[in-house]
VOZASE-464810 format. One line per 2 residues: number of its first residue (from 1); for each residue x, y, z of C-alpha. Coordinates in Angstrom, 1 decimal, padded with zeros to 4 digits, always signed. Layout:
# VOZASE-464810
NUM	X:Y:Z  ...;
# end
This chain:
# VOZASE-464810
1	-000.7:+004.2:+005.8  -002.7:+005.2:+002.3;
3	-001.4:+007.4:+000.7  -003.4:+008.7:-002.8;
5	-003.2:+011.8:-004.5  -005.7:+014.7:-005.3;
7	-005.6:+017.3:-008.1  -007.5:+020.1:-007.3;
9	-008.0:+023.8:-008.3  -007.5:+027.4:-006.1;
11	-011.0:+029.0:-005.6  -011.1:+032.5:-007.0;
13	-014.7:+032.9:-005.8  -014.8:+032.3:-001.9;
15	-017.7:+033.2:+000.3  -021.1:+032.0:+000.1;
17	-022.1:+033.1:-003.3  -018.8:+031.8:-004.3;
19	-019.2:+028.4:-002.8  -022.8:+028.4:-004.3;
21	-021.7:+028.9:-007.8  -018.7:+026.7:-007.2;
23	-021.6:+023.9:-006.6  -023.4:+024.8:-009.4;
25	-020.7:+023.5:-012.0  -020.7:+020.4:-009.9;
27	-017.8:+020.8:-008.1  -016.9:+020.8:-004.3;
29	-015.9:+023.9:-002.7  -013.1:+023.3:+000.1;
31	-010.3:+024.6:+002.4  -006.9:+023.8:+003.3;
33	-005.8:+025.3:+006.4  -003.1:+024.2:+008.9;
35	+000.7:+023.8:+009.8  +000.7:+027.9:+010.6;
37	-000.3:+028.9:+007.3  -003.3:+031.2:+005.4;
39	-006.0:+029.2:+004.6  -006.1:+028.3:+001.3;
41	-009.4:+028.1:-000.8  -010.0:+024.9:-003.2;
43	-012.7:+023.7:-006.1  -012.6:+019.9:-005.6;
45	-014.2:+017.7:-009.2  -016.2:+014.8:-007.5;
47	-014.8:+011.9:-009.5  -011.2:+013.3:-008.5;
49	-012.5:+012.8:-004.5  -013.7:+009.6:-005.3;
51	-010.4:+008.3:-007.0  -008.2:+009.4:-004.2;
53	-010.4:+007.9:-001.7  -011.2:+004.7:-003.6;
55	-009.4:+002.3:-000.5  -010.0:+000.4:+002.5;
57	-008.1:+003.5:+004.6  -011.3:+006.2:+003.4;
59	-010.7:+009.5:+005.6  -007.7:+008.3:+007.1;
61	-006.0:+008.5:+003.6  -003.0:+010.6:+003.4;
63	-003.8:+012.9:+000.6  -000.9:+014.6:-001.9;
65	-002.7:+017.8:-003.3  -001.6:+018.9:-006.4;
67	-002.7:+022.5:-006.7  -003.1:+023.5:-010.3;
69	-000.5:+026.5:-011.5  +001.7:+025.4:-008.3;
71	+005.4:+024.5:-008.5  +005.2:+021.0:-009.3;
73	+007.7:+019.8:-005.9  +005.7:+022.0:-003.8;
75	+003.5:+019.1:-001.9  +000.9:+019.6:-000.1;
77	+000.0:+016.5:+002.5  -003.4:+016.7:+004.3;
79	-006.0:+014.6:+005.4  -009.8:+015.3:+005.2;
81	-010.8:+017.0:+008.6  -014.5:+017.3:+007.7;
83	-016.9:+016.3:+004.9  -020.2:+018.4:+004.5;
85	-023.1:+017.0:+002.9  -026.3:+018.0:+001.9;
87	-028.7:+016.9:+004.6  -031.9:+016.0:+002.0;
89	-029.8:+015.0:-001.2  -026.6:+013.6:+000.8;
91	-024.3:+015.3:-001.7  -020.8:+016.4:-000.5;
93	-021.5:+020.3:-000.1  -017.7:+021.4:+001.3;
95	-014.5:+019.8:+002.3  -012.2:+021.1:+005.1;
97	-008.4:+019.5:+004.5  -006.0:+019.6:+007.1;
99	-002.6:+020.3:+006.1  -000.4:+018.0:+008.0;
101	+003.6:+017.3:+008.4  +004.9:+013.8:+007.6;
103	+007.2:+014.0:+011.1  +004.7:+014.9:+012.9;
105	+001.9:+012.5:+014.7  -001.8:+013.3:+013.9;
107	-004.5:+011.9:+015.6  -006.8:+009.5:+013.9;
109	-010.4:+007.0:+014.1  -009.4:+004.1:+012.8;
111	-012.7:+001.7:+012.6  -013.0:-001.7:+014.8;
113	-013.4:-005.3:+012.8  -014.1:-008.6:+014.7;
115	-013.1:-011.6:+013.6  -014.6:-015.1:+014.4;
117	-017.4:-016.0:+016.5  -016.8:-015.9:+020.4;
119	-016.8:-019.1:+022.6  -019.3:-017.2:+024.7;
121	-021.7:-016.8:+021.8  -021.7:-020.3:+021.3;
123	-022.6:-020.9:+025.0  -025.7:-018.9:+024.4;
125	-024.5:-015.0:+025.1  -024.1:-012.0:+023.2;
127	-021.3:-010.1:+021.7  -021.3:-006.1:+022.7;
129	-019.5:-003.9:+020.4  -018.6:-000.8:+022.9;
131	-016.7:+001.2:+020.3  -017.1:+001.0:+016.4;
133	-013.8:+003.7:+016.1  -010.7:+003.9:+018.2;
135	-008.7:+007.5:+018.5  -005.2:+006.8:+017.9;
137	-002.1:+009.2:+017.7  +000.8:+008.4:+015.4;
139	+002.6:+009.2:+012.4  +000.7:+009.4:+009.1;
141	+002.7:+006.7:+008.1  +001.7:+004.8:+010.9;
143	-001.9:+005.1:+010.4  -003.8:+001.5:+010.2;
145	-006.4:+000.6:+008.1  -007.9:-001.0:+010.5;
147	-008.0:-002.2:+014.2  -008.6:-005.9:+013.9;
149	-010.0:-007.8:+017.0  -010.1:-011.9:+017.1;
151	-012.7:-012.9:+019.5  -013.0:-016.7:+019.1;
153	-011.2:-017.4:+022.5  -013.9:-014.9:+025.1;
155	-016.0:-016.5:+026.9  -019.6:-014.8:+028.3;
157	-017.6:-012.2:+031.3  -014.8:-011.8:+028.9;
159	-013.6:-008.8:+027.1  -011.0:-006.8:+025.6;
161	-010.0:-003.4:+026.6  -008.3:-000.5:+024.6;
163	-004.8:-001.8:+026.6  -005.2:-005.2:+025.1;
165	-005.3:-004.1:+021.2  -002.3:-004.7:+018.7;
167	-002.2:-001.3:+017.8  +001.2:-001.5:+015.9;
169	+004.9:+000.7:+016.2  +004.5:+004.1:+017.3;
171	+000.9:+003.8:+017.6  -001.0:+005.1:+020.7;
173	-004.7:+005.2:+022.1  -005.8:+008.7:+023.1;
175	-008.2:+007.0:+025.4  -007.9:+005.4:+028.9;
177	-006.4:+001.9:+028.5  -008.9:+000.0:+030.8;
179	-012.3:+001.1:+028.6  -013.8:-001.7:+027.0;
181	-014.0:-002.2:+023.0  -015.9:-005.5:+023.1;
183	-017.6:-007.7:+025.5  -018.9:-011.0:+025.7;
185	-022.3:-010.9:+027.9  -025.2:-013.3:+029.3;
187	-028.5:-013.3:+028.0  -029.7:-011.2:+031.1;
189	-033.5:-011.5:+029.4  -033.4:-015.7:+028.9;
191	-032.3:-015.8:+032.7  -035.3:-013.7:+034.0;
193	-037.4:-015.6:+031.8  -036.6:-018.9:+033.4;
195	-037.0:-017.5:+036.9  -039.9:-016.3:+036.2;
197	-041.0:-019.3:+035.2  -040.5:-021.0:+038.0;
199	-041.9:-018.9:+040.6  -044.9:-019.0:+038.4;
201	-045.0:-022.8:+038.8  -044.4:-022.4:+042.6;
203	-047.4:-020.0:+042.6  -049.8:-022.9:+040.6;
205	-048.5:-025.3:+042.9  -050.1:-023.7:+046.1;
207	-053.3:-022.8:+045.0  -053.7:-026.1:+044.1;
209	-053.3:-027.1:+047.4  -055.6:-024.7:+048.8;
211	-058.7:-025.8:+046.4  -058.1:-029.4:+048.0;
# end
């Protein structure tokens, strides 16, 4: 688990004109909501997002808001839920947090890594990448960084399944074990060609006997 922390402001101004002036001071409008309790409007600085966020964990960080003019043990742990953006400019336009409870397990996408190059590859295959993010439920403590998968050993028809990942203590797939994250395949189009090829050759072959 990443944990960072994240100062941040209560919005006064909510709605849309709120939000709209909110962005025009360069700030991020956002919302807390979760755990059974009133949503909670936020102005979030874009630097301050940046900081907390600054590590190889990204959305999966466990965030410790501190809400200005709040009692200074009264912590507030979320995780991002959703990120907005400006479709033309790209700019973060609204944050939704979700407050969540240390004892409790969330439920995650923790991105896939590879490691090595596959014995298959080197035979002349290809490596498939099935699944770039695997849903995991754990603690937030428990969250990985990362699922990382060593592939040196597969060979082309080899694979590795959600069941066969180290996921960690207290960490579980939401999926079905047996799906596939990775495979090793042939070159289906480098086979074709070469039959191709020789049928074409067979085809030659004949009509040169029939000219004779």
């Amino acid at each position: 688990m990443v944990q960072s922390s994240l100062r941040v402001k209560p919005r006064i101004r909510i709605g849309k004109s709120g939000a709209r002036e909110v962005r025009k001071e360069g700030n991020i409008p956002a919302i807390l909501y979760g755990q059974g309790e009133d949503p909670v409007p936020l102005v979030v600085r874009p630097d301050e997002l940046k900081r907390a966020l600054s590590n190889n964990a990204g959305i999966n960080t466990v965030l410790e808001l501190e809400i200005d003019g709040s009692e200074p043990s009264a912590k507030r742990f979320s995780m991002l839920k959703e990120v907005q953006r400006d479709p033309i400019k790209n700019r973060v336009i609204h944050l939704d947090f979700l407050a969540i409870d240390m004892k409790k397990s969330v439920r995650v996408k923790v991105p896939v890594s590879t490691q090595g190059r596959s014995e298959g590859e080197r035979r002349g295959g290809t490596l498939e990448k099935l699944m770039r993010t695997i849903d995991l439920e754990c603690l937030p403590e428990n969250i990985p960084d990362l699922i990382e998968i060593d592939i040196s050993s597969l060979d082309i028809g080899g694979f590795v399944d959600i069941g066969g990942l180290e996921l960690g203590e207290g960490v579980k797939p939401v999926r079905d074990g047996s799906e596939k994250v990775v495979q090793v395949i042939a070159q289906r189009s480098t086979e074709e060609d070469v039959q191709a090829g020789e049928e074409e050759g067979e085809g030659e072959g004949e009509a040169e006997e029939t000219q004779e």
